[in-house]
N, C-alpha and C positions, 0 to 999 in steps of 0.2 A: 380571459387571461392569456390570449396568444401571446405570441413573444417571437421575434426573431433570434435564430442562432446563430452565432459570430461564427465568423472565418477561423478555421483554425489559426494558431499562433502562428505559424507558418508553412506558405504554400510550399508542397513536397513537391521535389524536383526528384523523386526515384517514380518507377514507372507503378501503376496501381496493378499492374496483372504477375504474376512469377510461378517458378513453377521451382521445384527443389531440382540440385546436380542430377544425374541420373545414379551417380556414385556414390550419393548419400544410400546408408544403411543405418537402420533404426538400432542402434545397441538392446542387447535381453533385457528387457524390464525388471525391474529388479527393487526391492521394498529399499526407502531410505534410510529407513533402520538399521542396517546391515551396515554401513557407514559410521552412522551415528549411536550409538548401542546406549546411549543413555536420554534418548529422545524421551521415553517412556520410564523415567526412573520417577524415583520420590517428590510430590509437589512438595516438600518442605525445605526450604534454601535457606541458610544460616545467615543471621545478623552481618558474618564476616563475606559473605557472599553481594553483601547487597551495594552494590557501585553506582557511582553518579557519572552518567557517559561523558564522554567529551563534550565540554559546552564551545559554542562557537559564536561570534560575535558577529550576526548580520551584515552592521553598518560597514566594522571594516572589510566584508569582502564584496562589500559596493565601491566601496575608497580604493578597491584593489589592493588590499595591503599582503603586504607576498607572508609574511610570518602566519597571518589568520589563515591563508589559501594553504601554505603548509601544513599548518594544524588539520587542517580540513581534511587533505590526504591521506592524512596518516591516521587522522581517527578512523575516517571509510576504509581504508584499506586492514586494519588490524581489528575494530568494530564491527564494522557493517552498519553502527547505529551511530547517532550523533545528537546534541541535543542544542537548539539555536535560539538566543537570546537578544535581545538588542533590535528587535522586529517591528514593524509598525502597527500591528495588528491588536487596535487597543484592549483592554481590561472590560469597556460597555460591551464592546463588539461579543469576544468570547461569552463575555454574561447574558447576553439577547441570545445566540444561537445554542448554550445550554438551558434557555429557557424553551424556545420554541425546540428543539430533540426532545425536552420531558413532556411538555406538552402533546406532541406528536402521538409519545411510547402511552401514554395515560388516558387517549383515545378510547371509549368502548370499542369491545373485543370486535362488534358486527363492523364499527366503521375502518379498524383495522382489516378483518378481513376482505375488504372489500379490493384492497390496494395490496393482496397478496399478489407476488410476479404472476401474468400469464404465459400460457406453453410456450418455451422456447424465449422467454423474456428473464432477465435476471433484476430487473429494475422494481421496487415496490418492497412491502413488509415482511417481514423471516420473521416468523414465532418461534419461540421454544418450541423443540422437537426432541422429542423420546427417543428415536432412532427406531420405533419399529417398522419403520418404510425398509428398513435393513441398511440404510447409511449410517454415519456415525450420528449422535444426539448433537442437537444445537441447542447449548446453553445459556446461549443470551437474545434476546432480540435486536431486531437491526433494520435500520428504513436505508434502501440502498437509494440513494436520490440519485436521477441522472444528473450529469453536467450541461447536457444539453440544454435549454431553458425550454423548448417545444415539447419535449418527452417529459419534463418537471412540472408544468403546467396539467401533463394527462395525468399524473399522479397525484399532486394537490388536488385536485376534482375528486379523485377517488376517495382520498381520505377526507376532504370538505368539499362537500357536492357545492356550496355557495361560495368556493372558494376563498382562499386565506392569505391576502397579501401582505400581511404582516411575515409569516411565515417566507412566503416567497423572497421580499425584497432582502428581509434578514442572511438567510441560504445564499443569496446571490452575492451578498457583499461580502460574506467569510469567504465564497467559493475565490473570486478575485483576488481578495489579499492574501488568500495561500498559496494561490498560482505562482503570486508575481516573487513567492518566497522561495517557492521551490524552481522557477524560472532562472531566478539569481544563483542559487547550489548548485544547478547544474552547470551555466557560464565558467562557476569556480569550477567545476570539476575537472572540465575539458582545459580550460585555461592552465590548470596546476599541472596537468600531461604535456603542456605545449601543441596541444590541439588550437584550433579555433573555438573560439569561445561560445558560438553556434553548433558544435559538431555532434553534441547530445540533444540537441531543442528541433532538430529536423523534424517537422510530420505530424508536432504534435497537436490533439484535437479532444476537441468535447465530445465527441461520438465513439460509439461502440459499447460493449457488454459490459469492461471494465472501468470506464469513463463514471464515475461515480464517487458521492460522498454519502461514506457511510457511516449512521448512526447508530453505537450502540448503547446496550440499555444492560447491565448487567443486575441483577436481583439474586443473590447466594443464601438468600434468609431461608430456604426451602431446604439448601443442601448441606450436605456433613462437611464440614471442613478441616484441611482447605479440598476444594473440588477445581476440576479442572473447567475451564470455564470458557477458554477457546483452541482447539486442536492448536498442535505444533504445526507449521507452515512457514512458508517463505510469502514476501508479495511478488505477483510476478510482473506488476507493472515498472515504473521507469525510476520511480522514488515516490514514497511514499511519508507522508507529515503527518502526526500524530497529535490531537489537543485530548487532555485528559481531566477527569475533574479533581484531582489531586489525592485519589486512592490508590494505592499503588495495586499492583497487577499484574506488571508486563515483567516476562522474563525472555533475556534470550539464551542461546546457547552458545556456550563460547569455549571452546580445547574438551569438549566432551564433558562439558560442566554445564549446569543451570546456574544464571545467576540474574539477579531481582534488582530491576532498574528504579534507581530510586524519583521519586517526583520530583521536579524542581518547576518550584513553580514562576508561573510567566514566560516558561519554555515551552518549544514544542520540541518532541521529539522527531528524529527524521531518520529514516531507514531506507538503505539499496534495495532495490526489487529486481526481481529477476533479469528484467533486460538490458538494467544499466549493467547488470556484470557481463553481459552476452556484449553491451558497447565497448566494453572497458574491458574487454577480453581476458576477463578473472582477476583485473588489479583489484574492483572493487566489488568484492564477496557480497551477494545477498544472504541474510543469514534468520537461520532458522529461529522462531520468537513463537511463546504461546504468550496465553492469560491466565494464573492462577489465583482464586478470589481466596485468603485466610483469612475478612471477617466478614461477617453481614452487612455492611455496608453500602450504600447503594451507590455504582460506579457506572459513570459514563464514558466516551470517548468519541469522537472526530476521527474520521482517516480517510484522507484526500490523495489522490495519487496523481503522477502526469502520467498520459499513454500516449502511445502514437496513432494516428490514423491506423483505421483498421487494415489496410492495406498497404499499409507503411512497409518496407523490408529493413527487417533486423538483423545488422552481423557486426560481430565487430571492430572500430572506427581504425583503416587500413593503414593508419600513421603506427597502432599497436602493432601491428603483424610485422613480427618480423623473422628470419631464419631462424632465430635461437628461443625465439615465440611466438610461434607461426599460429594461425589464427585457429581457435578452440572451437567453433561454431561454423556450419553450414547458413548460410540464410535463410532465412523465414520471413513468410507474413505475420504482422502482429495478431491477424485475425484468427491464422492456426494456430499460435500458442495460446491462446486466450479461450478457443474453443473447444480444445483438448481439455478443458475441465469444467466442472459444473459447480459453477457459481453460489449456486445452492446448498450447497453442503461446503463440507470445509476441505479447501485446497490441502492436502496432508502433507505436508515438506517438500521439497523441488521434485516431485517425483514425475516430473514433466518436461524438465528443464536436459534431463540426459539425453530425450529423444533426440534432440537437434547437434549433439557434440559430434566433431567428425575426427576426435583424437582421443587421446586418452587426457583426463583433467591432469594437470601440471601439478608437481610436489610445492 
């Protein structure tokens, strides 16, 4: 099952070696609760709570149509989440790759474990965890697939020694038509700034820790509900795309409130990740979301992200900077933000993201 791996989307023209200002100072570390004081309040969010995000129309922001790229803006910018419809990404397609995720999660427990990450790897299967390792408990399982096809091939082997090209070709075709969706959002993104339409898409690659499609598998039949089902977090990659199986689940946080993202289906949902706000130099907020399951239901999901090459430098895009919004972030490798947390446990709210600020966050 070798495979070669494609060329990144595109060759980086920033240098692969850097090194921080010598003027960078890391801000007191500080819980992100303290910000946010309802991150940890009641999983139960009222019927009047529960909203349908801004839907966006694919096609026309292929067409360039300036009212959709507007919509677009201003859902990111007041959202953080958005929800995109009108995509090519057929009805078989989704239904083949929720078939092989179940099939995968319904694996005997041995041939799962066999494809648990090795040291220092984030790649392969997350079981339910208790939390007596003394992290927090992971409540759902999750097959982190790399994007890369050479490290995907090591993993199929692991969970089918005789390999599974159903599986494989399946994976490979959802991985492409998500890309080319969230490749397009971000064109719009920069284009709707009067950036170059390229200015987000710099670097980006199949390789690294967070280069991954992840699969999860939620099962609440064990737990009292509603139970919390994935910590509160941010993503910290570039944008992140969402397919769900039409249970609902996801909440984010929005003016220090929960509220309950309603399905729509034939959509996916799409969410800022940490670094596009670090491009977007805070226009477009990544925002805090968990998962709470209120019934037994069995619930799955999709979550495909873009990242940059690991070596990529992130700051951000120097058309934003300007005197009266002079730029919020020092530079960074993508590789020390991505490596400043452990993949394996649950990334707990941007509490990562303040290392790298060289101001104070803007009102």
């Amino acid at each position: 099952m070798a495979s070669t791996a494609p060329a990144p989307y595109i060759t980086s023209s920033l240098p692969h070696t850097h090194s921080l200002p010598q003027q960078h100072t890391t801000p007191p570390s500080y819980p992100y609760q303290h910000q946010h004081p309802h991150m940890d309040s009641s999983l139960f969010v009222q019927d009047d709570q529960q909203v349908e995000l801004p839907l966006i129309d694919l096609q026309l922001l292929c067409q360039e149509d300036a009212a959709e790229i507007h919509k677009l803006l201003i859902g990111a910018k007041e959202w953080g989440f958005l929800q995109v419809a009108n995509h090519s990404v057929s009805c078989k397609l989704l239904s083949e790759i929720e078939q092989q995720a179940y099939h995968a999660f319904t694996l005997p427990a041995e041939a799962k474990a066999r494809a648990e990450p090795a040291a220092g790897s984030a790649h392969g299967y997350l079981p339910k965890s208790s939390g007596a390792d003394g992290k927090k408990p992971r409540l759902n399982e999750a097959l982190r697939v790399p994007l890369n096809p050479e490290k995907r091939a090591d993993m199929i082997i692991k969970l089918w020694p005789e390999g599974n090209e159903a599986f494989s070709s399946v994976v490979e075709e959802y991985i492409a038509a998500v890309e080319s969706i969230l490749l397009q959002l971000l064109r719009s993104f920069a284009s709707g700034l009067g950036l170059d339409p390229l200015q987000f898409t710099h670097d980006l690659s199949r390789d690294g820790i967070s280069a991954v499609l992840r699969m999860n598998f939620y099962n609440a039949s064990s737990q009292p509900l509603p139970t919390l089902a994935f910590q509160a977090h941010s993503d910290p990659q570039i944008l992140t795309i969402l397919h769900q199986n039409g249970v609902d689940g996801l909440q984010i946080l929005k003016d220090n409130k929960w509220i309950a993202v309603k399905p729509r289906f034939g959509s996916f949902v799409v969410n800022v990740g940490d670094l596009l706000q670090v491009m977007s130099n805070d226009l477009y907020p990544s925002v805090i979301h968990r998962v709470v399951m209120k019934s037994d239901k069995f619930r799955s999901s999709l979550v495909l992200a873009v990242t940059p090459h690991p070596q990529a430098i992130v700051r951000p895009a120097p058309q934003l900077v300007t005197e009266q919004r002079p730029s919020q972030y020092v530079p960074f490798a993508a590789d020390e933000y991505f490596s400043s947390m452990d993949f394996l446990a649950f990334n707990v709210a941007k509490s990562h993201l303040h290392k790298f600020r060289s101001i104070p966050t803007l009102a």
